[in-house]
C-alpha positions as CSV (number, residue, x, y, z in Angstrom):
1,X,0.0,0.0,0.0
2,X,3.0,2.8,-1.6
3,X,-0.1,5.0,-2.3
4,X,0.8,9.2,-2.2
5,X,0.0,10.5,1.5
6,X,-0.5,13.8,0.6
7,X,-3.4,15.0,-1.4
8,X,-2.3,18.0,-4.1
9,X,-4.9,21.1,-5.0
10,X,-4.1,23.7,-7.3
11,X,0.0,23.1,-6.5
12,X,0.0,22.9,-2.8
13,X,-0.3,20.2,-0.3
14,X,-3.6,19.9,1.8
15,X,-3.7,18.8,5.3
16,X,-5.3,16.1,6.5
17,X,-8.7,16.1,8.2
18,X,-9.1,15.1,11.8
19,X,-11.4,11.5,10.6
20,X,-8.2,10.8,8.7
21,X,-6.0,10.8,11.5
22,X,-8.3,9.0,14.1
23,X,-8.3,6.5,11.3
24,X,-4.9,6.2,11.2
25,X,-4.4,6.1,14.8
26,X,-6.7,3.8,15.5
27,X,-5.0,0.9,13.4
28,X,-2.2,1.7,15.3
29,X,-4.3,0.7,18.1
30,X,-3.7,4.1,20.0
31,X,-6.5,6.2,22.0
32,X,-8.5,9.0,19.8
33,X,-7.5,11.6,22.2
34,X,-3.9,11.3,21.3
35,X,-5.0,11.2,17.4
36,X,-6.6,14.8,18.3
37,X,-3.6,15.8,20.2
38,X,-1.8,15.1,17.1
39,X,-4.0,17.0,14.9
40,X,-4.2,20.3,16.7
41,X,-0.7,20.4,17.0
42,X,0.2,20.2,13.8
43,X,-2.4,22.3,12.8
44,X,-1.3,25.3,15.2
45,X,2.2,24.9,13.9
46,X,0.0,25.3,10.2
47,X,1.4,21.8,9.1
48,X,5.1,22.6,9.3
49,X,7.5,20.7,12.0
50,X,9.5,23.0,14.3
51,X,12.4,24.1,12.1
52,X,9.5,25.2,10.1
53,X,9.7,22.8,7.5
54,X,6.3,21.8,5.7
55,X,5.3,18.4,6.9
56,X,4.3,17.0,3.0
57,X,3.5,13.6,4.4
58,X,1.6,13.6,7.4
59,X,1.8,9.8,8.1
60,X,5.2,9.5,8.2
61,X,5.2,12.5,10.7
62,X,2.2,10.2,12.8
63,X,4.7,7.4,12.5
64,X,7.6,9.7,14.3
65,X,4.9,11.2,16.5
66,X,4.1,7.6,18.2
67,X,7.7,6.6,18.1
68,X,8.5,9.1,20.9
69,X,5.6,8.1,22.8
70,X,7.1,5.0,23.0
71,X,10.3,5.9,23.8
């Protein structure tokens, strides 16, 4: 499943919408409320990781995101 993460309109990158992300998180088997924690980070930050780079695959920054939770 190598499908694109990132959905393209009119040349930018769109965010992902909170029922995308519970989705996500939840076959990862981890708790809505961190899915939302998740989302409204990244969306006060406007989608861009703290050295202000624009997060252009917003899986791969769930998949860091429940790394350190681990760890």
């Amino acid at each position: 499943m190598n499908e694109p993460q990132t959905i393209y309109s009119f040349g930018r990158v769109v965010p992902p919408k909170l029922e995308q992300i519970i989705s996500f998180f939840n076959e990862q088997a981890v708790p809505i409320a961190e899915a939302e924690e998740f989302f409204f980070y990244y969306q006060s930050m406007r989608w861009h990781n703290e050295n202000g780079i624009p997060i252009h695959n917003w899986k791969e920054a769930a998949k860091d995101w429940l790394y350190n939770l681990e760890n």
